[in-house]
KEVEX-263154 format. One record per residue (C-alpha): residue number from 1; residue in three letters; x, y, z. Coordinates in Angstrom, 2 decimals. Layout:
KEVEX-263154
<num->NUM, residuo->Ala, x->X, y->Y, z->Z>
...
end
This chain:
KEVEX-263154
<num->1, residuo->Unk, x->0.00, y->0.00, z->0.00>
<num->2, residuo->Unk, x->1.18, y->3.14, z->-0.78>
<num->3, residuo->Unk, x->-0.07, y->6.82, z->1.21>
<num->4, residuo->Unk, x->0.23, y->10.08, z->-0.96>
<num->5, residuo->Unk, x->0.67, y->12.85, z->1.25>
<num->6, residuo->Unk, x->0.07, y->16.66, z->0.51>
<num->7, residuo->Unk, x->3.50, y->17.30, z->1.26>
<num->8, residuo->Unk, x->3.68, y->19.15, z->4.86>
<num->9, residuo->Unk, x->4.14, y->16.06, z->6.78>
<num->10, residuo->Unk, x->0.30, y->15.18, z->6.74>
<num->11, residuo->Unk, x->-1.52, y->12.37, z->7.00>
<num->12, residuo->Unk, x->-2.12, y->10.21, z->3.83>
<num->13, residuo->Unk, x->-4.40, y->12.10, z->1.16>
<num->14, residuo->Unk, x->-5.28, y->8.74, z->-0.34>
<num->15, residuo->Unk, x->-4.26, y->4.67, z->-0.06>
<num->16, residuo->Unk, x->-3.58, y->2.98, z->-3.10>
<num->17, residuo->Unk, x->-2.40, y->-0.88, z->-3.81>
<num->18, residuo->Unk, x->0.09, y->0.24, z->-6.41>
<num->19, residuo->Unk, x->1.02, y->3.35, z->-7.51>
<num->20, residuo->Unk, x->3.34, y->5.09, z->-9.86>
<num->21, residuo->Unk, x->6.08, y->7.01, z->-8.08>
<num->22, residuo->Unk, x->7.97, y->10.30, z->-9.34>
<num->23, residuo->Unk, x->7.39, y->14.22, z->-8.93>
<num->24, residuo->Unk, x->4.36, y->15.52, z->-11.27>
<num->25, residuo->Unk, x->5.97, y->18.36, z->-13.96>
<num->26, residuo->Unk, x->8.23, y->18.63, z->-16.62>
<num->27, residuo->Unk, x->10.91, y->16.06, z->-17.57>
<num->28, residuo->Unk, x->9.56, y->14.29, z->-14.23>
<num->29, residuo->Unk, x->11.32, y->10.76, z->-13.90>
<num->30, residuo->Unk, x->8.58, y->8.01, z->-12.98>
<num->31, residuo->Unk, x->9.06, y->4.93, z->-10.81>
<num->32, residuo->Unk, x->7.09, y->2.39, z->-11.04>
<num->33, residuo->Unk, x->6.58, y->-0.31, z->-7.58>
<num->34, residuo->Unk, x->5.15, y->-3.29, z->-6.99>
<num->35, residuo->Unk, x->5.53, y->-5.51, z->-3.79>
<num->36, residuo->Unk, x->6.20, y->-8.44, z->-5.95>
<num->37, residuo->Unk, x->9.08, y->-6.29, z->-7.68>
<num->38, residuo->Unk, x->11.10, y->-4.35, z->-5.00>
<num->39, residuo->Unk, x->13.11, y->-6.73, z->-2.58>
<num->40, residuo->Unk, x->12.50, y->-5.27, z->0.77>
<num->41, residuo->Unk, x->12.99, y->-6.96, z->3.80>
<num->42, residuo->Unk, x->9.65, y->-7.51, z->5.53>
<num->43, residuo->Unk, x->7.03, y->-5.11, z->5.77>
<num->44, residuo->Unk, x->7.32, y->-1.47, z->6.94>
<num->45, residuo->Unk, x->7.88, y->2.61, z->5.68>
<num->46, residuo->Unk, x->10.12, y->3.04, z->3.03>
<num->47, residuo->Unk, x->11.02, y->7.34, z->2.22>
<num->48, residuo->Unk, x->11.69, y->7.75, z->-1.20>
<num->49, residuo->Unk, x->13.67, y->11.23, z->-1.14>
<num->50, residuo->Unk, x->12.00, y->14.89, z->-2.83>
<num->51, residuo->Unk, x->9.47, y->12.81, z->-5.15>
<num->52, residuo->Unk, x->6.99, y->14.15, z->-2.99>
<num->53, residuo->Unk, x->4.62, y->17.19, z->-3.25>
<num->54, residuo->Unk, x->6.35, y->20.49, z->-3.66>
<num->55, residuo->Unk, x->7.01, y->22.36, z->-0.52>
<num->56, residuo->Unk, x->5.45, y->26.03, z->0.43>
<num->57, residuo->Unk, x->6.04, y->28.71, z->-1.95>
<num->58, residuo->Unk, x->7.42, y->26.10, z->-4.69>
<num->59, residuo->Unk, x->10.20, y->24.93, z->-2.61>
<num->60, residuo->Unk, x->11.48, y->21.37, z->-2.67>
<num->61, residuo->Unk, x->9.66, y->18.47, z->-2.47>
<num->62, residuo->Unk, x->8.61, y->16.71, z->0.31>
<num->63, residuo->Unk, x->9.59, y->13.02, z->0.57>
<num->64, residuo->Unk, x->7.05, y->10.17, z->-0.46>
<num->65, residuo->Unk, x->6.60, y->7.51, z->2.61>
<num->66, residuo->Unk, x->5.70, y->3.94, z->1.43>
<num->67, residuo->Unk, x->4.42, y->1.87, z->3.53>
<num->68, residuo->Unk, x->4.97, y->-1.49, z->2.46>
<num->69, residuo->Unk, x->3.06, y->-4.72, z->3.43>
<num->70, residuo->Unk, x->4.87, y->-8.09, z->2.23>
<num->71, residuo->Unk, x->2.42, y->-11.04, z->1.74>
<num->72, residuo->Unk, x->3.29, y->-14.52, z->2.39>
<num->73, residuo->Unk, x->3.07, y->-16.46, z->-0.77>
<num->74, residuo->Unk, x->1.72, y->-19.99, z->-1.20>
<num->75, residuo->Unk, x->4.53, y->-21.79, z->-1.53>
<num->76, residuo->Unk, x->7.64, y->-19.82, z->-1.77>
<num->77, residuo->Unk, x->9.53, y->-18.66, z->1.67>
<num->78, residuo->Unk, x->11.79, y->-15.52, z->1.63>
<num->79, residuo->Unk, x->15.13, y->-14.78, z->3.19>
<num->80, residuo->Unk, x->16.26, y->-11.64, z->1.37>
<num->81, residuo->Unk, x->16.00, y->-11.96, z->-1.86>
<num->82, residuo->Unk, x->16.52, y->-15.71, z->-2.28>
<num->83, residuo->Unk, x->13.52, y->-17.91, z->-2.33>
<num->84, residuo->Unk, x->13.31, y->-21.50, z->-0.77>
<num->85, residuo->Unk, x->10.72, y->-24.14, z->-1.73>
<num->86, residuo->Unk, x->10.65, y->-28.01, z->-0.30>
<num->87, residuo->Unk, x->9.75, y->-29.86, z->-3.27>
<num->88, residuo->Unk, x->8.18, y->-33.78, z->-2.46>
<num->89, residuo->Unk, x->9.33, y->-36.61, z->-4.87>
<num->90, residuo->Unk, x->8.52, y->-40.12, z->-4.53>
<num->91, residuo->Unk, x->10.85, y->-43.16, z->-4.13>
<num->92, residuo->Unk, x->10.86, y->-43.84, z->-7.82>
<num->93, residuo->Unk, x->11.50, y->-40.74, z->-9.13>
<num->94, residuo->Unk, x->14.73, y->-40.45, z->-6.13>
<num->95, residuo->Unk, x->16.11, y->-43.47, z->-7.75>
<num->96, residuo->Unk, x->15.47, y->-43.19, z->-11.17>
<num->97, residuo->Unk, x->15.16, y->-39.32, z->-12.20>
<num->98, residuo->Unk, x->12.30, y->-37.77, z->-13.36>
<num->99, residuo->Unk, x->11.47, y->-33.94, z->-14.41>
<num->100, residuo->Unk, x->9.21, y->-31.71, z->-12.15>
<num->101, residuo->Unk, x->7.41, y->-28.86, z->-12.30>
<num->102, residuo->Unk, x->8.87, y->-25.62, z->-9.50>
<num->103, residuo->Unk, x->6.72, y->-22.30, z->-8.83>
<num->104, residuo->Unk, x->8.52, y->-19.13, z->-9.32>
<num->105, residuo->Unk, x->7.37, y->-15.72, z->-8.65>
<num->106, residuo->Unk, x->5.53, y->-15.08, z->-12.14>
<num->107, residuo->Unk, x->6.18, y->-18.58, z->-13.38>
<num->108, residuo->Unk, x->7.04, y->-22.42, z->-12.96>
<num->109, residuo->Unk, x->10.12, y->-23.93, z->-14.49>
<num->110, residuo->Unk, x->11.10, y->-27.51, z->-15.43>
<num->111, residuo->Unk, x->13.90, y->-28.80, z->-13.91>
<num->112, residuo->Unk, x->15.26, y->-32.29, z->-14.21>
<num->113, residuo->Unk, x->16.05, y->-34.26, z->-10.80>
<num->114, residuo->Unk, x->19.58, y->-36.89, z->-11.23>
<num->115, residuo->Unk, x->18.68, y->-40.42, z->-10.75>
<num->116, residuo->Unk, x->20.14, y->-41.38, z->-6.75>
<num->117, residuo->Unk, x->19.26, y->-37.82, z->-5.86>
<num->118, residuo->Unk, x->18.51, y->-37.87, z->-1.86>
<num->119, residuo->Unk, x->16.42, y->-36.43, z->0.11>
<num->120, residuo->Unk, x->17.83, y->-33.41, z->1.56>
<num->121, residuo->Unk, x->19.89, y->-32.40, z->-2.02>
<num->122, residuo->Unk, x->19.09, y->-28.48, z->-2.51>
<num->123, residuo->Unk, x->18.77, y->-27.51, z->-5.81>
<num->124, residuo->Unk, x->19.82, y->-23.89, z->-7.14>
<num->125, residuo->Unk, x->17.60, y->-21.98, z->-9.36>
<num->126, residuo->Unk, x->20.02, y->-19.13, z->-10.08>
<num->127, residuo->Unk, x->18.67, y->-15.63, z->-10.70>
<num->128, residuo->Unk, x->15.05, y->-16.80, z->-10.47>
<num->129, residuo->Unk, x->14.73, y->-15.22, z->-6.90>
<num->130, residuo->Unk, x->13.81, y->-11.65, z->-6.35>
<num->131, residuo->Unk, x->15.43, y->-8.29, z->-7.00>
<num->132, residuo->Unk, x->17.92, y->-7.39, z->-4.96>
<num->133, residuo->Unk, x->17.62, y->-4.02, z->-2.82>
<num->134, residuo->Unk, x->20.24, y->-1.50, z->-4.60>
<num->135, residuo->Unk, x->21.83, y->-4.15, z->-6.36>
<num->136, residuo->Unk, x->22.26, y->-5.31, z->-9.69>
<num->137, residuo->Unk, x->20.59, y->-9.46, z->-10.08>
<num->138, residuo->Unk, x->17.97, y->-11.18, z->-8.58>
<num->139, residuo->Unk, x->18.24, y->-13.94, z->-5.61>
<num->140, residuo->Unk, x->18.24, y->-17.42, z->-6.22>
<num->141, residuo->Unk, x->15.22, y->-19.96, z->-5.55>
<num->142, residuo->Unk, x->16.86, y->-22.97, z->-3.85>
<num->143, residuo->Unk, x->14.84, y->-26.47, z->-4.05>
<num->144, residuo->Unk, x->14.83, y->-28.87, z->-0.94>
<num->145, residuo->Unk, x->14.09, y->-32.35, z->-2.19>
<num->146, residuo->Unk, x->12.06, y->-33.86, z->0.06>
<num->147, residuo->Unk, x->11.56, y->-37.84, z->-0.86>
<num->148, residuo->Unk, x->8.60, y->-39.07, z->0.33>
<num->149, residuo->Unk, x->8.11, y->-42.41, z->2.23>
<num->150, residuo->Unk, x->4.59, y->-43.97, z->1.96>
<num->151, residuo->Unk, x->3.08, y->-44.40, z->5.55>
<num->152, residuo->Unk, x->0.74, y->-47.33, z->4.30>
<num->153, residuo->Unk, x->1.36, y->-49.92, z->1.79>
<num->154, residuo->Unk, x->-1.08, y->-52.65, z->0.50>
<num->155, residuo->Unk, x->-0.07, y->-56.08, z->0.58>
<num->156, residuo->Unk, x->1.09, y->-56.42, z->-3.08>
<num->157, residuo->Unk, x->3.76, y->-52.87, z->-2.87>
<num->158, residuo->Unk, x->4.91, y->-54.54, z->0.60>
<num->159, residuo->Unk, x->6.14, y->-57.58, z->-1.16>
<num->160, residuo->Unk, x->7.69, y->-55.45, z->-4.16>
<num->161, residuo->Unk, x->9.60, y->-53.59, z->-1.48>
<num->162, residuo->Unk, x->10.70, y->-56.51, z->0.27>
<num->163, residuo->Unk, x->11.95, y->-58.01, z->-2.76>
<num->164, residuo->Unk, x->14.07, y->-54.22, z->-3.50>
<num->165, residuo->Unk, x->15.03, y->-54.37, z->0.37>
<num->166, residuo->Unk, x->17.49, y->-58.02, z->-0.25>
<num->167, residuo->Unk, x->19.50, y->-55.96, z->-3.34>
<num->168, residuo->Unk, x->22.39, y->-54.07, z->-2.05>
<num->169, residuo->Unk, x->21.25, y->-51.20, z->-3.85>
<num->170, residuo->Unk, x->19.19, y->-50.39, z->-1.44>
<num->171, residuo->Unk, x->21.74, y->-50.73, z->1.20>
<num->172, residuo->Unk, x->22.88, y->-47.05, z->2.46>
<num->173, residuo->Unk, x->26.08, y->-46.39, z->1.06>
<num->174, residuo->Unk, x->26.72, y->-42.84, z->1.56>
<num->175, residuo->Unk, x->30.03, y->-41.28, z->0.33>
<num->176, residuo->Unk, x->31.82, y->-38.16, z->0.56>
<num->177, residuo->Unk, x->29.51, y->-36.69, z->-1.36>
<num->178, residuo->Unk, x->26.61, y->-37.11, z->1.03>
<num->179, residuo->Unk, x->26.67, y->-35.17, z->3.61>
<num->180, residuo->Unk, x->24.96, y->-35.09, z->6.86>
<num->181, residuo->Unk, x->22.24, y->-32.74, z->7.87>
<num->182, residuo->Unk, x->24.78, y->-31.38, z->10.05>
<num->183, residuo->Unk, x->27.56, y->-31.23, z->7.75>
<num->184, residuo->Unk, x->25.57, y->-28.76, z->5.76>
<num->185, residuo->Unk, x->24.40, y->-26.71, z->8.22>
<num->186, residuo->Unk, x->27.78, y->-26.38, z->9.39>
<num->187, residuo->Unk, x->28.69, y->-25.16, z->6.54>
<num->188, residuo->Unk, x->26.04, y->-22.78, z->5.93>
<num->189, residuo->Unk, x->28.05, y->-20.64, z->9.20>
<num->190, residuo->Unk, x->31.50, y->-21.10, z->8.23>
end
């Protein structure tokens, strides 16, 4: 939401959803913001310097104060302007690969998840985050996989799994590559 004031430090003259920013005259430069479009950190008054009203006797403008209100979205969660979604694959696909559909901001993308991926692999979506604040690029949108166990099985996929369960594939064999839970949270401070 945005509040127009008169320019003496007033109340707002009028609440809009979006607006278009910039001093009314000639050669004015016009800013155009949307919530979905400016990367600022939670909710709360932003000034946007002398593109305000004009001041007494045609003196400088007045500042414009934006008061913005973030809302949560479905399934994205923020942390500055990267983006992270848990994304939910079966068994089959973690073993065998498979292409899935992620949400973006305006869009959803394809991306294609590696046969023997594991639950707990993040996936980078590079630039598909939001703007960054004063910055040139966008955030990143970074994919938990999430492989999901079924919590009941009929009597015919208990069987099939029992059969899997004898083949040493589906012994745990973690390597180097696999880290811990831990591991990568440690590393996410160092």
């Amino acid at each position: 939401m945005y509040g127009i004031t008169g320019g003496s430090g007033e109340e707002p003259a009028a609440v809009v959803d979006h607006a278009v920013l910039g001093p009314i005259g000639h050669g004015a430069s016009t800013q155009r913001m949307h919530g979905d479009e400016a990367s600022l950190e939670g909710a709360g008054p932003q000034r946007i310097v002398e593109v305000g009203a004009p001041g007494p006797g045609h003196g400088v403008p007045g500042d414009l104060i934006v008061l913005i209100e973030e809302i949560e979205h479905e399934h994205l969660k923020r942390n500055g302007a990267n983006l992270y979604y848990d994304h939910y694959i079966n068994i089959a696909d973690a073993a065998m690969g498979a292409t899935v559909e992620i949400p973006t901001i305006d869009s959803k993308v394809n991306i294609k998840i590696e046969a023997g991926t594991q639950s707990g692999n993040i996936l980078r979506l590079k630039g598909k985050g939001l703007p960054r604040l004063n910055q040139y690029g966008k955030g990143d949108i970074l994919v938990n996989i999430c492989v999901w166990t079924p919590q009941s099985l009929t009597s015919e996929e208990k069987k099939l799994l029992d059969n899997l369960r004898k083949s040493s594939n589906f012994n745990p064999q973690p390597g180097k590559k696999n880290k811990s839970f831990f591991q990568r949270i440690h590393e996410m401070f160092e």
